[in-house]
Structure formats: structure tokens, C-alpha cells
N, C-alpha and C positions, 0 to 999 in steps of 0.2 A: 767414436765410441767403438771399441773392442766387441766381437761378433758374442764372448761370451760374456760380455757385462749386460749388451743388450737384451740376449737370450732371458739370462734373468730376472732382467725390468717385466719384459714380456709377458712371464709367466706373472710375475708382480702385478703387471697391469690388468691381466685379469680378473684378481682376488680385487683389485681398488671397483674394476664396474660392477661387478656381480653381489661385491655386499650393498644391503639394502640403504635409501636414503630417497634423499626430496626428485634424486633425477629419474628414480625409480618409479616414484609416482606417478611424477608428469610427465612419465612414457607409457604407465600405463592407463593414467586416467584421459592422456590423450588415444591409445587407440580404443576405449569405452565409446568414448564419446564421440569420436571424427570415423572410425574407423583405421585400420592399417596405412592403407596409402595415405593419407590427408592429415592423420596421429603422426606418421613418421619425420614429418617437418618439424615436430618437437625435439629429437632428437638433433638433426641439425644444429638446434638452438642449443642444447645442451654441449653438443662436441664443440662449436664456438667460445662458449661459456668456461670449456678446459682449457683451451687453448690460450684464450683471457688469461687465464687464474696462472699460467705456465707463464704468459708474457711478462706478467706484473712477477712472478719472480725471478726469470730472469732478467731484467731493467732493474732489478733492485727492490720496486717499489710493494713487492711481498713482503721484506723484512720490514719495510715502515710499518705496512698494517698490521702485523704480529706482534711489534715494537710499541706505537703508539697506542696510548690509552683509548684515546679519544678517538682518531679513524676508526680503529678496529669495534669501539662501542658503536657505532655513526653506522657502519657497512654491516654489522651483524646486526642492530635492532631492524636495520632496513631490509635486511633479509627476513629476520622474523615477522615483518609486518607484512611482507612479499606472500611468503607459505601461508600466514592466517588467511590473509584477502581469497588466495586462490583455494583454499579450504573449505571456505564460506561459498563462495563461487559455485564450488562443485557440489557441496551441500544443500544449496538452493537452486539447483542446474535441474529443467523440467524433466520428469518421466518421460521418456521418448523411447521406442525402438531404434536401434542402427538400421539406419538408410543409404543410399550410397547418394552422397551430395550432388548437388547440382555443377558440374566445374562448367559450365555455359554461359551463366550471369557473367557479363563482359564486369571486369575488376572487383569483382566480389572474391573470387577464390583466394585470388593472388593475395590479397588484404588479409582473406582469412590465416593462408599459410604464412604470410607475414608474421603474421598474432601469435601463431604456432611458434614460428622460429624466433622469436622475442621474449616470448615467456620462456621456451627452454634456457634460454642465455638469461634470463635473469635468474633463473633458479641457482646454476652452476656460478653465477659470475658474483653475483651479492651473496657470498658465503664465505667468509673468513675463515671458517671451519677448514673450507679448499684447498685457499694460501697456505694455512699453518703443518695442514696435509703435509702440500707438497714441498714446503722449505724443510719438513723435516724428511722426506723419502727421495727428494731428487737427488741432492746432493753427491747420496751413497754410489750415486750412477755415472758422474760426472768427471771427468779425468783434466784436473786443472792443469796439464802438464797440454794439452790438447787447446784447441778454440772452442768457447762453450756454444756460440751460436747455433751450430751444425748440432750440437748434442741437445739442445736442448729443441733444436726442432724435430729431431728421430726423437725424443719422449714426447711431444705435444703429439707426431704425426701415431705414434704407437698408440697412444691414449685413445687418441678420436677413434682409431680402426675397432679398438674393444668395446667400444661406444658406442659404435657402428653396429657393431653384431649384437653386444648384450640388450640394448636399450631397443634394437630393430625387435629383438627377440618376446621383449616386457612388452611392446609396444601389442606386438603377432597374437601372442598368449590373450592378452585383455579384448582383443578385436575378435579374435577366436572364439572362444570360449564365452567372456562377459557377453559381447558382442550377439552374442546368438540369444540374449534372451527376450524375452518377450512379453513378459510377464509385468507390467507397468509397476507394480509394488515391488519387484524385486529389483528393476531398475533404481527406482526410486531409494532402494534400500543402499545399492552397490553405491548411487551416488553421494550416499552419505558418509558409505564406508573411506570412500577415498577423500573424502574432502574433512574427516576425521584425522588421514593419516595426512593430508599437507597441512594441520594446526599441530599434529604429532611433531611432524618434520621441526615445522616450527618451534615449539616450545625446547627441544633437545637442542635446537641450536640458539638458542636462548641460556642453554644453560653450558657454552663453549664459553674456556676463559683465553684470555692468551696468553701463549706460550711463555 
């Protein structure tokens, strides 16, 4: 990839983390909730979950799910049923102050961060919305006159870095800020808010057709 094709993905990739969406949420309802360091394991799961959704279309198997009726119906209810669950989840999630966890409980943490880095990757990874994304934005990036392997992993490796910083960023803000309250009913309140906006997430990608 050409130093100024990529320049321009770059700035591109930007504008792709920073508008709002479901990995926005579950960066920032993870650092509400876990706090910053223990929240940021979500983001992992989420830059996994790019790199997924980049795999599957370069093997091809993005144009199937854009193409077929039926995967792409199958892989998006499955996402909207993903974002409601975790909605609900966070909407019935106890009043609690942020505390700084326990990481001592021998295989508790790790389990936990696990949990972390799974759900980010199912948010990112069950969204055809993703695929259709990126079958219609990579392309423009792509020099078929070149090997697409190497290109298409300088866009997965680009995406994750803005992922990296945007999503550390949501994550920072909500552990910051939410994080510092203390107020059990305003807790209580935030936790509805967010789990408001992952049935949000959901129903909007409910209403994705394909391409």
C-alpha cells in the first residue's frame, strides 16, 4: 500500500472509531462498570472483533454475508439479540459505587477479563452492518495490481491502533467521570442509560438491510 493511500485510510479510520455505535457503548459501559484498567479488556475484544469482520472479507466470506439472504438475516438477528441481552444486562446491573477489584482471587480475574474480551468481540464480530461497512470502504484502499494480504493486514493493523486509542479513550471518560459517582440512584440511573443505548444499538441494526 502507497504511503499516501494509506495516509488516507488513516485519517478514514479515524472518522470509522469515533462515530458513535454498540463498540462505543461497550467501552464505555465497560469502564462504568469495571473501571479503566479491568473496562479496557473490552476493547481488546472489540479490536479482535475488527479484525474478524477485515478477515472474513478478505477470504471472501464478507461478500457471502452481504450476498446471502439468509446468513446475513441469521448473523444480524444474532447480533440484535447480542445488544438487547447486554442492554438488559446493564439495565438490571446493581447500584454499586466503582471499587478497584480484587485481581488476587487465584482465576477469578482472568475469567473475568476473559468475559471482557468476548463480549467486546461479539459486539464487533456479529454485526453485518461491519462486513457491509467495510466491503464497501476497503476496496477503495486496495491496489489489485499489488498482493492484497500485506494490505489488508496494514488496514486491520490501522483500525485496531484507532481502537486502541478511541475506545481506551470512551472507556477513560466513563471510568473518569461516571466512575466517580456515588450517588446510588444516579448509578442506578447511568445504568439504565447505557443499557437503553445497547437495545438502541440493537434495534438500528435491526433495521440494516443488505447491500
Amino acid at each position: 500500500m502507497d504511503l499516501h493511500v494509506w495516509l488516507t485510510f488513516f485519517a478514514a479510520s479515524w472518522a470509522i472509531s469515533l462515530s458513535p455505535g454498540a463498540g462505543a457503548v461497550a467501552a464505555m459501559s465497560s469502564g462504568l462498570t469495571h473501571g479503566f484498567r479491568r473496562g479496557y479488556w473490552t476493547t481488546a475484544g472489540l479490536i479482535l472483533g475488527i479484525w474478524t469482520q477485515v478477515l472474513l472479507v478478505g477470504v471472501g466470506l464478507g461478500a457471502l454475508v452481504a450476498t446471502s439472504t439468509t446468513l446475513f438475516a441469521v448473523i444480524k438477528w444474532a447480533g440484535v439479540a447480542y445488544l438487547v441481552y447486554l442492554g438488559v444486562q446493564q439495565w438490571r446491573a446493581p447500584a454499586r459505587a466503582l471499587v478497584a477489584e480484587d485481581d488476587g482471587v487465584k482465576g477469578g480475574a482472568s475469567a473475568r477479563r476473559r468475559d471482557l474480551v468476548l463480549r467486546g468481540w461479539m459486539v464487533n464480530t456479529i454485526n453485518p452492518k461491519g462486513t457491509v461497512f467495510l466491503l464497501a470502504v476497503v476496496p477503495q484502499f486496495l491496489s489489485l495490481s499489488q498482493p492484497l494480504a500485506p494490505q489488508y493486514g496494514v488496514i486491520a493493523l490501522t483500525l485496531g491502533f484507532t481502537d486502541l486509542v478511541v475506545m481506551g479513550g470512551y472507556t477513560a471518560l466513563a471510568a473518569k467521570v461516571l466512575g466517580a459517582l456515588t450517588d446510588l440512584r444516579k448509578i442506578r440511573l447511568m445504568n439504565r442509560v447505557f443499557g437503553g443505548l445497547f437495545v438502541g444499538a440493537g434495534l438500528l441494526l435491526a433495521s440494516v438491510k443488505r447491500a
